[in-house]
C-alpha positions in Angstrom: 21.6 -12.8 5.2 24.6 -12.9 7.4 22.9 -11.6 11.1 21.1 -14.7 13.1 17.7 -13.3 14.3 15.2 -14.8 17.2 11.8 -14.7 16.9 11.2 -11.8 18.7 13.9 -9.7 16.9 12.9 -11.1 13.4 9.1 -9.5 13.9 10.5 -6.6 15.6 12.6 -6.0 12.0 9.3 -7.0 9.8 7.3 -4.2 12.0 10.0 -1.5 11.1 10.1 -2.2 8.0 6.4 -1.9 7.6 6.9 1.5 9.5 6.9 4.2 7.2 9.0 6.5 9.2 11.8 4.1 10.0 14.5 4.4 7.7 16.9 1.0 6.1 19.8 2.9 8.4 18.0 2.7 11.4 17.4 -1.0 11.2 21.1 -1.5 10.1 22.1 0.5 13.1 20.1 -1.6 15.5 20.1 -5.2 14.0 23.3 -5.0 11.4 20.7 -5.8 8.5 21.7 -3.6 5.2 18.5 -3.1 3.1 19.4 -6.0 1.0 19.2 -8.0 4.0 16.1 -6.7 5.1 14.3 -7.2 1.8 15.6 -11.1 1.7 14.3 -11.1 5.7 10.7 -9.9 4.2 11.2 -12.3 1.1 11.2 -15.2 3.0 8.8 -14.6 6.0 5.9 -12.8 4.6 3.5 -14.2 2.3 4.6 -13.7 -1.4 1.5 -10.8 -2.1 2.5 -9.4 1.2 6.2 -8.9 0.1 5.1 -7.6 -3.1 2.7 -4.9 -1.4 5.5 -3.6 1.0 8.2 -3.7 -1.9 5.5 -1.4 -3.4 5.0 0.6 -0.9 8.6 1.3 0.3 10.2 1.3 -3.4 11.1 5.0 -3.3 10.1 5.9 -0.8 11.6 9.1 0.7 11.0 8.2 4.6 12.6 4.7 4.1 16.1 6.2 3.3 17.6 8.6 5.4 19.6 10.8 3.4 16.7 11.2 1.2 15.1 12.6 4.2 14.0 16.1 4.9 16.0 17.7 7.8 13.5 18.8 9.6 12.5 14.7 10.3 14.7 13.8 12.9 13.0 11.2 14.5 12.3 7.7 13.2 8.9 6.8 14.8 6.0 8.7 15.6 6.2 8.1 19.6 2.5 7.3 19.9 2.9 4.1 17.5 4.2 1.7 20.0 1.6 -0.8 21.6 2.3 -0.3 25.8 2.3 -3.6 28.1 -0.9 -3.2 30.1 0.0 -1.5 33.3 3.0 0.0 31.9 3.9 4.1 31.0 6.8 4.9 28.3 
């Protein structure tokens, strides 16, 4: 992996790639991680039976790629998934 993470970005890619709606492009776009990258990223800091349940779950999975993707998704998150600071409105 060629792109130097912090913390904070390194979970931030873990969480999309958990996310079943965000497509491999859309973490490329934002972080310059290809898939590759993001599966060597999930290799190395996730517990070995956590990696191989997410490889399961993603491994063809239509939502994950985005040309694979129906037209009619156009977004990449459902806008109700993100946790709010206390206090705070999005």
């Amino acid at each position: 992996m060629r792109v130097q993470l912090n913390e904070e970005e390194r979970s931030r890619v873990i969480e999309m790639a958990w996310e079943d709606r965000t497509p491999f492009e859309a973490i490329a776009r934002l972080y310059g991680l290809r898939e590759p990258d993001v599966i060597e990223l999930m290799r190395l800091h996730l517990k070995p039976s956590s990696f191989r349940l997410w490889r399961k779950r993603v491994s063809g999975r239509v939502t994950k790629h985005a040309s694979l993707r129906s037209v009619e998704v156009r977004r990449a998150y459902c806008p109700t998934q993100y946790k709010q600071a206390h206090g705070t409105k999005r």
